[in-house]
Every structure is written in structure tokens, then in C-alpha cells.
C-alpha positions in Angstrom: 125.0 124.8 125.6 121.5 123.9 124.5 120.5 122.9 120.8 117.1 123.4 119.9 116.3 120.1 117.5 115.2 121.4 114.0 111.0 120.8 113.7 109.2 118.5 111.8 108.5 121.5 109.4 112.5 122.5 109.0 113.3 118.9 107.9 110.9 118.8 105.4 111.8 121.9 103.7 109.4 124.9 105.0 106.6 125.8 103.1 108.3 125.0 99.8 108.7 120.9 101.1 104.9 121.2 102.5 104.2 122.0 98.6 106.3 119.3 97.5 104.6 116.9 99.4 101.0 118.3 99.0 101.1 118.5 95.1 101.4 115.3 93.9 99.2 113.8 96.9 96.4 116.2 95.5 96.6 115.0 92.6 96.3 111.5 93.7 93.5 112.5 95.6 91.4 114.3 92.8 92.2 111.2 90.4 90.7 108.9 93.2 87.5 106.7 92.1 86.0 107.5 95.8 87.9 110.3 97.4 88.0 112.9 93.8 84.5 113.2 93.4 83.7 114.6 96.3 86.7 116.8 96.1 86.6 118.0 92.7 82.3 119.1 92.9 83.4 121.8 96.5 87.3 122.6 95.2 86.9 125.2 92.4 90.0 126.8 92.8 92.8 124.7 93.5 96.0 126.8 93.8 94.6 128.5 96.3 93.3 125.6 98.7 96.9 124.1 98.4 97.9 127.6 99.2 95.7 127.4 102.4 95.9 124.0 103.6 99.8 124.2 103.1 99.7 126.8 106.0 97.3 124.2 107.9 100.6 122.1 107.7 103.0 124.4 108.1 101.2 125.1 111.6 100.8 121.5 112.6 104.7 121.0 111.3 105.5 123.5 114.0 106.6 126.5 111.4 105.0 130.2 110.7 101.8 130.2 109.3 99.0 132.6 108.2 96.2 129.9 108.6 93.0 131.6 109.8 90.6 128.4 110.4 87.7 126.6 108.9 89.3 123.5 109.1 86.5 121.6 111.2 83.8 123.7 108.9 85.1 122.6 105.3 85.2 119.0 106.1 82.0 118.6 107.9 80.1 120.4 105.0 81.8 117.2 102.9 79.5 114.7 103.6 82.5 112.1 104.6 82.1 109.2 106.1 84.2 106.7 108.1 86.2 104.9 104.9 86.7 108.2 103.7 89.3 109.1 105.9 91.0 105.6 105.6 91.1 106.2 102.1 92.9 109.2 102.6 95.1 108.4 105.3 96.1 105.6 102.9 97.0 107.9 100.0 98.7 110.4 102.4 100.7 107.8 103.8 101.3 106.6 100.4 102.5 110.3 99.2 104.6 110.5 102.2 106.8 107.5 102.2 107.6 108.6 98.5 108.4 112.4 99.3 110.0 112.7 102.3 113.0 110.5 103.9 111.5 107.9 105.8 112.0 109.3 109.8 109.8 112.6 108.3 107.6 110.6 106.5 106.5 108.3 109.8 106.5 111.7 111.5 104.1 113.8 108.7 101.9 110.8 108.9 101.1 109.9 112.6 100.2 113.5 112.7 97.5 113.2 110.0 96.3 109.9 111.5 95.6 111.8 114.8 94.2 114.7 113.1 92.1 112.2 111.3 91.4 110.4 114.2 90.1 113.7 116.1 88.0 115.2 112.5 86.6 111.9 112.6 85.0 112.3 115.7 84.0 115.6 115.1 82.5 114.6 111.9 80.4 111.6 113.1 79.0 114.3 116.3 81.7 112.9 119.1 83.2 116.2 119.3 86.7 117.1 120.8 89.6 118.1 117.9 92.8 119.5 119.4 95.0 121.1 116.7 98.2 122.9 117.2 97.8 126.5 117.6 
């Protein structure tokens, strides 16, 4: 008999957990003295980006997903720069450890540190970002 282990997106609840989780990070992140500004002047409507970058986690989480793209595109047109994403990873690490049970919470977050790792180098003209499809 062979058991399929549940994914990283089961565990933490579907789309409804991605939502729990991306929230209050969010908010975090548009309340940030660095990271809100430039958040808050290119996200006018922000239901709807939750909405879309929950189905960018959903996908990396290994669940459904209807994301269509534009991932390297929106941040890229941000202007960020190296701290940026070290402020980020810091407040998404942050949001983790206090939504999810810890093993998830490790799990969600070396994710986003490789995704941040890779946009990084996209961002600063090194190229290469591998996503899950």
C-alpha cells in the first residue's frame, strides 16, 4: 500500500490557511516604515492582490491554483533593492512562526527564502528564477 504524504498546502489549510497566513503578514507589510511605502503607492486594490498572490502560494504549496503569471514583472517594476527582500523575508518568517505549527512554518519559509533568493537575482539582472509550475 502506498500513502501519498499530505502537501505543504494540505497542512496548512488550502487556500483558506494561505489566507490566514497572508492577511495579517500584509498588514504587517503595509504598516512597515521601509517595506509599506512602496507597497501601498503600486497596490490600489488590495483584496484582490491577496486574492492573486494567494494562488501564487497555493501553486508553490503544491495545491490547485488559477495563477496566470507576472510574478517576475510586478516586482521588478518595484524598484527593490537587496535589504528589501531581507526585510521581507524577516516579516514573512515572523508571520509564519506565529500562524502556522512550527514543522509548516520552517517549511512556508525556506520556500520564500529560495523564491527570494532566485527574484533577487532576477531583480539585480543575474537572471535564472525557477518556480513551481
Amino acid at each position: 500500500m502506498i500513502v501519498i504524504a499530505p502537501t505543504l498546502y494540505q497542512r496548512i489549510g488550502g487556500h483558506d490557511g494561505i489566507q490566514r497566513l497572508l492577511r495579517p503578514f500584509y498588514m504587517d507589510v503595509r504598516q512597515h516604515a521601509v517595506l509599506g511605502p512602496i507597497f501601498n503607492a503600486r497596490i490600489r486594490d488590495w483584496p484582490a492582490h491577496l486574492e492573486k498572490i494567494g494562488e501564487f502560494w497555493a501553486r508553490q504549496t503544491g495545491g490547485p491554483s488559477q495563477y496566470s503569471g507576472g510574478f517576475v514583472g510586478a516586482h521588478q517594476s518595484l524598484g527593490l533593492q537587496p535589504e528589501h527582500f531581507g526585510l521581507w523575508l524577516a516579516l514573512w518568517d515572523f508571520s509564519s512562526r506565529r500562524q502556522l505549527p512550527l514543522t509548516e512554518a520552517d517549511e512556508i519559509s525556506k520556500l520564500a527564502h529560495r523564491i527570494g533568493e532566485q527574484l533577487q537575482r532576477i531583480v539585480g539582472g543575474l537572471g535564472g528564477l525557477q518556480l513551481e509550475k
